[in-house]
N, C-alpha and C positions, 0 to 999 in steps of 0.2 A: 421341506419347501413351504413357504410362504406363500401369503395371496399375493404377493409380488408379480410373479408368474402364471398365476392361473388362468388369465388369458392365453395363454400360448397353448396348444395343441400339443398333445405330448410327443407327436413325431414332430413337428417345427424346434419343441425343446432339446431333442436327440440330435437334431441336424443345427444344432446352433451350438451344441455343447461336440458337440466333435471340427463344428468350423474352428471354435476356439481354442480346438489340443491342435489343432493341423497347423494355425496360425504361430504356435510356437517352430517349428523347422521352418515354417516355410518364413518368415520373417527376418530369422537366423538365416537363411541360405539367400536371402536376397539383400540383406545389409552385407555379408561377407563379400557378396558380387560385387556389389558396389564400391566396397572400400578396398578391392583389388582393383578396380578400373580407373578408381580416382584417385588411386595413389600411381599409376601411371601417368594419368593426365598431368600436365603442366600448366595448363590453362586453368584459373580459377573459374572462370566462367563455364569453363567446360567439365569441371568437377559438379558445380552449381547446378547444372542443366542435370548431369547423373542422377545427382542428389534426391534435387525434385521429381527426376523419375521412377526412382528407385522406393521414393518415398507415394509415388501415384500407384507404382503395384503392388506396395503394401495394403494399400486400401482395397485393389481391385483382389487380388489373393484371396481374403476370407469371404467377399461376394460370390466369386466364381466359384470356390468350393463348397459356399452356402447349397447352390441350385444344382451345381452337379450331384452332390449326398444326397439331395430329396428324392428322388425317385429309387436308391438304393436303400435307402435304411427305410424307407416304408414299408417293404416286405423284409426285412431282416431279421425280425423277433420271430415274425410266422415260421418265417424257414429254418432258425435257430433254433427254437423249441421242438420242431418237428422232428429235426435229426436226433436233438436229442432224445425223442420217445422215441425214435426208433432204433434207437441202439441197440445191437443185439448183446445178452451178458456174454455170451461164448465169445464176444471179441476181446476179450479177458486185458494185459495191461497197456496193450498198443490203443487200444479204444480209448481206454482210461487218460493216455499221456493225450491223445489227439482233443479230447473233450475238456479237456484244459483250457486253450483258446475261446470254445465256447461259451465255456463259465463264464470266465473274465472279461468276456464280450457282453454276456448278460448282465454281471453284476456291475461292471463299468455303464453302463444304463442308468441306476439307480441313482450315483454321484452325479451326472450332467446337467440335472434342473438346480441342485448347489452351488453348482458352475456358473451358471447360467444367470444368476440369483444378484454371486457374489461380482463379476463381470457389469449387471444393469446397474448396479449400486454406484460403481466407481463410473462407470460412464455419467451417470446421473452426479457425481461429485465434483468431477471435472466441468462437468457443463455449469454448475455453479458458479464456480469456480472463473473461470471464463464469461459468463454473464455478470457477475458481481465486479472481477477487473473491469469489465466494459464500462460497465455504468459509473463505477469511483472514477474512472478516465474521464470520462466526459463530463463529470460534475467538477469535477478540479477544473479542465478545461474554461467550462463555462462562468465558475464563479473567483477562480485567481488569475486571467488569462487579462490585458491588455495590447494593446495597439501598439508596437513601436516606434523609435524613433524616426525621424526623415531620413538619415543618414545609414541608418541600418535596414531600413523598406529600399532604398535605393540601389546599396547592396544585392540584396535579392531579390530583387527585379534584375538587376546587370546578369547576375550567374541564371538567372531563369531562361533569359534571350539567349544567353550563350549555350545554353542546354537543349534552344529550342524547343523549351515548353512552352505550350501555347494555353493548358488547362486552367482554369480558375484557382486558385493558390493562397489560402489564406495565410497571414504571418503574425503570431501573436509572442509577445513576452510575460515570461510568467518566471513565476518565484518560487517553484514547488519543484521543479527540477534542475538538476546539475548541470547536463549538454543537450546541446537538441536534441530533439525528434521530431516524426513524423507519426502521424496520427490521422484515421481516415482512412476511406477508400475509394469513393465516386466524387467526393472532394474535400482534399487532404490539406492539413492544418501541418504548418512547421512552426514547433516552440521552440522560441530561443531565449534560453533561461538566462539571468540577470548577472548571475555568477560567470557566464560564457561572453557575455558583452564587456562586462568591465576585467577580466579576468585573463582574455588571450587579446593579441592584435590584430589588426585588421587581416591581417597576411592568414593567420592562423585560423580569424572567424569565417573568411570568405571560404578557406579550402573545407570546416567541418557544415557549413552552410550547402556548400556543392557535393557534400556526401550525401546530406538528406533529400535536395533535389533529386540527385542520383539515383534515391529507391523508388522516388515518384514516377521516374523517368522508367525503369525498367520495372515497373504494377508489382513490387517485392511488398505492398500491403497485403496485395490480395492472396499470393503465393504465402504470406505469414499466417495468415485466416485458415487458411487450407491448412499448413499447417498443423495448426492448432487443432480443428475438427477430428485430422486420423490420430493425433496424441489424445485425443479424448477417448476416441471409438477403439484405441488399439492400446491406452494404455498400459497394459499389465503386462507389453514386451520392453524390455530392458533395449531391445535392436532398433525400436522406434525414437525414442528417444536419442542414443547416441545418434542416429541417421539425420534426425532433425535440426537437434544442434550443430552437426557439420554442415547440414544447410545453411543453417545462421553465419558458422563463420568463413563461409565461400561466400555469401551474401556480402558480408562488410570488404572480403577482400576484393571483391568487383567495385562495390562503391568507390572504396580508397583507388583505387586506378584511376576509375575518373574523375575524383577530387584532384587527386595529383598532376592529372595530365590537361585539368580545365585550369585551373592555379597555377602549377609547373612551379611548386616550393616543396620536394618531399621533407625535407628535414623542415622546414615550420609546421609542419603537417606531424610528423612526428613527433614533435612537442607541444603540442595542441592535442595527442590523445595523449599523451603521456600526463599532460596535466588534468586532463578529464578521469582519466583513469582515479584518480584522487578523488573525484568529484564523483563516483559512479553511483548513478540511483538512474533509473529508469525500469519503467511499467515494460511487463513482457510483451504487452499490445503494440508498441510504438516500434518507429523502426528510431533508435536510437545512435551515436557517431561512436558512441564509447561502448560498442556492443559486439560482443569477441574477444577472444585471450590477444594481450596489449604486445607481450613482445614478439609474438609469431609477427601480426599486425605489422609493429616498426620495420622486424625485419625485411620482411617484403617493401616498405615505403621506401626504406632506403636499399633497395636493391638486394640485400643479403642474402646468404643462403640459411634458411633456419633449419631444413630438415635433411640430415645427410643421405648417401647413397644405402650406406648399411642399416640405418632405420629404415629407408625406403623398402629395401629387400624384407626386411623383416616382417612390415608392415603386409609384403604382398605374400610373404610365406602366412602368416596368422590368418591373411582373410582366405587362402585356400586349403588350410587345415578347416577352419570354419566352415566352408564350403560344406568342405568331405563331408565332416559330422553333421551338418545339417541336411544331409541329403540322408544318410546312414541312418539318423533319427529318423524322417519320414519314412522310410521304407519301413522300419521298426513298429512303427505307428499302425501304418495302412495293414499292417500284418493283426497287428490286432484288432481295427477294428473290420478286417476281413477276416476272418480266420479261413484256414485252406477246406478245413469240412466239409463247408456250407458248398454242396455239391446237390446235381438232381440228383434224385432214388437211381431212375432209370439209367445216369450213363454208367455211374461207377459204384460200387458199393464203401463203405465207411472204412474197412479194412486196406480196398486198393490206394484208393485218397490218404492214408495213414502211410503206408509204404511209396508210393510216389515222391510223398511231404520226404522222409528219412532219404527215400535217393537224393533229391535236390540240396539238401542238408550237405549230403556226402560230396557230390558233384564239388560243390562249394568249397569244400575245406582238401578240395584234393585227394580225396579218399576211393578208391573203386569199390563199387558194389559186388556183393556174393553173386551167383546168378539168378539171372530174373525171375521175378517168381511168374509163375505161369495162372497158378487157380488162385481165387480172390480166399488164401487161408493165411493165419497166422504167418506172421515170418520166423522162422526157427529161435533166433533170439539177437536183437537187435544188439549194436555196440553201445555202447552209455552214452549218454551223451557229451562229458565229458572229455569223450576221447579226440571229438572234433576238434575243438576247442584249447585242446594240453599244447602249451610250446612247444617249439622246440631249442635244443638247449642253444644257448649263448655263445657265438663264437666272442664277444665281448666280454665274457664273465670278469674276466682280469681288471677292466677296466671299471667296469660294475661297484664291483669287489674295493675295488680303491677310493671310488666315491664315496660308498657306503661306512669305511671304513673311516673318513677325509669328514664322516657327520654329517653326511646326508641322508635322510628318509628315502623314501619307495620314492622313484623318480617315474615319469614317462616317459614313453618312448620319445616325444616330440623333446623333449626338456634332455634328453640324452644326446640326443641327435644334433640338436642346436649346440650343448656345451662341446662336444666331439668338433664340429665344424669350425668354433669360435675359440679351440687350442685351449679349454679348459681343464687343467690336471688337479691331482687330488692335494700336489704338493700346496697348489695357488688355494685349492680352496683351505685348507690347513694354514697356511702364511694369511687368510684374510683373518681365519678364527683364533689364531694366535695374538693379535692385534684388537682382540674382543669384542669384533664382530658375531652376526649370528645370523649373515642373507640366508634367505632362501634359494632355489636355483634362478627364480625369473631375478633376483637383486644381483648373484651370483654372473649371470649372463650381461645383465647390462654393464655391472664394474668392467666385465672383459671386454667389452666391445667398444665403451671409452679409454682403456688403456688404462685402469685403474690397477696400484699394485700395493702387496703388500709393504714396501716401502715408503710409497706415497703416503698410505696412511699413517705409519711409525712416524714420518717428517711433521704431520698432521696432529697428530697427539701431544709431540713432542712440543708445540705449541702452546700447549695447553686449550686445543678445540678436541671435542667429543663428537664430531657428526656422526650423526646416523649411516644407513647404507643409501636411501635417495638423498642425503645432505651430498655425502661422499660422489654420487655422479653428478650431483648438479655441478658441484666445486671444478668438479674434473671439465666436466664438458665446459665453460665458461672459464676454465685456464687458470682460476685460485689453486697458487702452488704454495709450499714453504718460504719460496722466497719473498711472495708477494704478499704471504701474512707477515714476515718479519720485518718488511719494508713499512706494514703498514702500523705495527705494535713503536717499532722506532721513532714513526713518526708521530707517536703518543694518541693512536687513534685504538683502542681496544674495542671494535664490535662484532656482533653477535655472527653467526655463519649465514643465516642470511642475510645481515647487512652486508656481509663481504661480497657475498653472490652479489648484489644490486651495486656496491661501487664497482664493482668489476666488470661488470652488464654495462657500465654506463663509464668505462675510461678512465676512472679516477686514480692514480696513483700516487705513492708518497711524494714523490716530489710535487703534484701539485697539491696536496695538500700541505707541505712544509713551505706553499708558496704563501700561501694564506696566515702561515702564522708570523712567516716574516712583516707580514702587514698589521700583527696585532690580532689578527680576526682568529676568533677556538668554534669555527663551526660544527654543528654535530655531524652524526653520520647522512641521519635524514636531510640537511643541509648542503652536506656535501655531494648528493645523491641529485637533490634540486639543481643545485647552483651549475652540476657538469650537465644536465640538460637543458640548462637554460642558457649556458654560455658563459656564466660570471667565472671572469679568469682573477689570477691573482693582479695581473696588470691592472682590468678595469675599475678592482679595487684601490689599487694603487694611486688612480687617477680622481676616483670622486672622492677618496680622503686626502687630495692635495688641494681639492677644492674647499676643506672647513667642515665637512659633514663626516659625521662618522654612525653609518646606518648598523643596523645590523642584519645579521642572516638572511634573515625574514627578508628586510626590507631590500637589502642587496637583489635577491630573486624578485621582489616587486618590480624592482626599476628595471631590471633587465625584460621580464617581461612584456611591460610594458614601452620597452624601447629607448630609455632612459639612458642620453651619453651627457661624456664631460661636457663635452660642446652645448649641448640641450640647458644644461647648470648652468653655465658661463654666461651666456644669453640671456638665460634669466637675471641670475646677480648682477650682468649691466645695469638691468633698466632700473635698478635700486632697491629693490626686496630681498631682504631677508628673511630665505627658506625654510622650513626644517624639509626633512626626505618627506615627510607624509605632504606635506603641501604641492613639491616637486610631482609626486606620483600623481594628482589630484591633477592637477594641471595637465601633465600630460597624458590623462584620460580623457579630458575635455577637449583636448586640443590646442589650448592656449597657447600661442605664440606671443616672442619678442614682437614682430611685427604689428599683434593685434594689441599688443598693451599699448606700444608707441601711438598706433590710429585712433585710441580710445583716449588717450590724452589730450591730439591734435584735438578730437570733437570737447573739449572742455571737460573731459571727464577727472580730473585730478584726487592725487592721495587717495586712490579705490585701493580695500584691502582686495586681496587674489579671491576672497570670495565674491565680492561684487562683480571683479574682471568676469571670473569663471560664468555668471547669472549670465552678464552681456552676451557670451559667447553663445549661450546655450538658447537664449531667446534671438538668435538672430541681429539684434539692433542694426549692429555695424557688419554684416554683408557685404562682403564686395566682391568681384568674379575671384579675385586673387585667394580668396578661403575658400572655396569649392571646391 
């Protein structure tokens, strides 16, 4: 130990180095709680609320067990030592096995200021850590942040009244980030980065705009702060962490409700993260739109079911095995840092407390005792301790036997139990490793509960694809069969296993892709991936290349983005200009109308190229209620 710690008292060090071993069960038994409660819930908000609670007695946990220890382990060495001198030898090997406990009580003592050491260090890293993003936050803010346009302050001011916030509300545009966020806590900053205004449509800015009101509206800065704090003070549990992040993404999926339900466009809404997703950079401090895994996200926007019944069961079988063992663990624990010995002189002597401890042993494993012993002497000769403990034999052996034999390792019980339930045989696991596989039981379990088979896969191969065993359930769960990779090789698209996954997530099939080439167009996968979230069909292709233009990929998902029809074109080509796609997009980011070119004529404005048009627009000049 360091001068790190030499402040600390060496009973405060004792009682803070056993808060931190307690903190590992009891962390583990209260995320398990939680993530059986909230996977009942239905309500994201009501998941959110658990969450947050679940994650408030995390924190209170190692406090309450701080103050409860201190008055016990202040006297624990005295009394520990003491028994130990007073052992008599004539209590010959029962003494010996009982003094076990107290050792390891003692010398566990010795490791807790290293504990204790190594614990301030990472708390003090994290807090860095946490003040360092603070501060880059707020210096970006203040030195690449601007004021925005009329047109988009108007916007949020509209969704602000509709939200009924009434609080002071800053709104800055800046160029260092991808999607909004929120930033702040007593008074909170919305940035709306430059890539998200020229990037989505109005339809798409106003619902990711009402997500970020959305966290101001329900103080989700201050709950993030909080937070952040117990991931500092707790972080060396694995249980805090997962707990937190499910906070986060119950967080966004309450926003997106009321984005949805304040706009009432899910599916713009959904491709507005879908394109942010692309775009994703945001500081962990901010409450951010593109913040959360994207297709759980979509699914829920547009109504979907993303998690089934039989993950659901699973989900609530895992968190009460969890449970169990993190209850098991603590008793484990308390056992040692109590050991049974540590008794007064006067009520019982060290031999009875040794034969009590072996009854309750027995008691436990269903054993009956010899008879009582009556004088506080030796006990004749105690059973091993192994015997408690010996199985008994397998009425499953057969089954065992065929697993093992099918090239499985030493299995669990729980990992038995679930393959038994889920109609797992040694034949299927032999037919997946025939097929030159090599799951484990947890890969083993998942293929069987998607309905994965050993023929699926040979279909699979036969292709010429090699997926992995999670390639293999992704493929499954998302419905890429054989036919629909031979549909997609025909129609001269050869991609990767996860492109297939993402065109298949996203509707694309051979025939609309052999819609595209009757048009000329060889979009790639990534293109094609775009184009079916954005809506470019092979038709609207069809239309803006009868108009003289011939965009590409890229530019196709531009125009549509940006809300670009024939009719839009046509209008234009009236008034007498000739386009290219990039002028057309340009224009119709600004606004530019047929109507406003004709009024800028009437006022003598003549032969203006679309840049000058565009300058008019954007200053104002020619105003009239009809542009508002």
């Amino acid at each position: 130990m360091t001068t790190l710690t030499n402040w600390l008292s060496p009973n405060t060090m004792h009682n803070l180095g056993w808060t931190l071993l307690h903190f590992l069960w009891q962390g583990t038994a209260i995320a398990a709680l939680a993530a059986v409660l909230m996977t009942v819930c239905r309500r994201a908000s009501a998941r959110y609320v658990l969450g947050v609670g679940a994650l408030a007695l995390m924190l209170a946990a190692p406090v309450s067990t701080f103050f409860f220890l201190a008055p016990s382990f202040t006297a624990a060495p005295a009394g520990s030592s003491s028994v130990a001198r007073a052992r008599p030898s004539a209590m010959g090997d029962i003494a010996a096995r009982t003094s076990t406990g107290i050792s390891r009580f003692s010398a566990s003592r010795d490791t807790l200021p290293w504990l204790v050491e190594a614990w301030l260090l990472g708390v003090a890293f994290f807090s860095l850590r946490f003040t360092g993003g603070f501060l880059l936050l707020e210096r970006e803010r203040r030195q690449q942040s601007t004021t925005p346009s009329a047109r988009v302050l108007a916007i949020c001011l509209t969704l602000q009244r509709r939200l009924g916030l009434d609080r002071t509300i800053r709104y800055c545009e800046c160029k260092w980030l991808q999607a909004p966020a929120v930033i702040g806590w007593f008074r909170p900053i919305v940035l709306l980065p430059l890539t998200a205004l020229t990037g989505l449509s109005e339809d798409q800015l106003q619902s990711v705009i009402a997500h970020e009101l959305a966290h101001i509206q329900r103080l989700d800065p201050f709950v993030n702060v909080f937070q952040i704090s117990v991931e500092t003070l707790l972080f060396y549990h694995p249980a805090v962490w997962w707990l937190s992040r499910r906070i986060r993404a119950e967080r966004e999926h309450c926003c997106d409700d009321i984005a949805v339900s304040l706009c009432g466009n899910p599916v713009e809404y959904a491709r507005a993260l879908t394109l942010m997703e692309e775009w994703r950079s945001a500081p962990a401090l901010a409450m951010a739109a593109n913040r959360g895994p994207l297709s759980e996200r979509i699914f829920r926007v547009l109504g979907l079911k993303s998690i089934g019944t039989g993950a659901r069961g699973i989900g609530l079988t895992g968190g009460l095995l969890c449970l169990s063992a993190a209850l098991i663990a603590g008793n484990a624990l308390i056992a040692i840092a109590y050991p049974k010995p540590l008794v007064r002189p006067h009520e019982t002597s060290l031999a009875q407390v040794s034969l009590a401890t072996l009854r309750r042993m027995s008691a436990v494993a269903q054993q009956t005792s010899a008879a009582p012993v009556v004088a506080p002497a030796p006990p004749a000769k105690p059973s091993p301790a192994r015997a408690i403990v010996e199985p008994q034999p397998a009425e499953s052996g057969s089954y065992i036997d065929g697993m093992r034999a099918a090239g499985l390792g030493t299995l669990t019980v729980d990992q038995l139990v679930a393959m038994k339930i889920q109609g797992v045989t040694p034949e299927y696991v032999r037919g997946l490793r025939d097929q030159g596989l090599h799951p484990d039981a947890d890969n083993i379990l998942s293929m069987r509960i998607q309905g994965v088979t050993p023929e699926y896969v040979k279909d699979l191969r036969g292709l010429g694809l090699n997926p992995d065993e999670d390639q293999i359930v992704s493929m499954r769960i998302q419905g890429v069969d054989a036919a629909y990779v031979r549909g997609m090789k025909e129609a001269g698209i050869q991609p990767s296993i996860d492109k297939l996954i993402s065109l298949k997530i996203q509707g694309a099939t051979p025939e609309f892709v052999r819609g595209f080439h009757q048009q000329g167009l060889q979009p790639t996968v990534d293109e094609l991936v775009s184009m079916r979230i954005q809506a470019v069909t092979p038709e609207y292709v069809r239309d803006i290349k009868a108009l003289g233009l011939k965009p590409t990929g890229d530019q196709f998902i531009s125009m549509r983005i940006q809300g670009v029809t024939p009719e839009y074109i046509k209008a234009l080509q009236a008034t007498g200009f000739t386009l290219s796609v990039d002028d057309i997009v340009s224009a119709k980011i600004q606004g530019l109308t047929p109507d406003f070119i004709e009024r800028a004529r009437k006022h003598g404005f003549q032969n203006l190229s679309l840049q000058k048009l565009i300058h008019l627009k954007q200053m104002g000049i020619l105003e009239a209620p009809a542009d508002i």
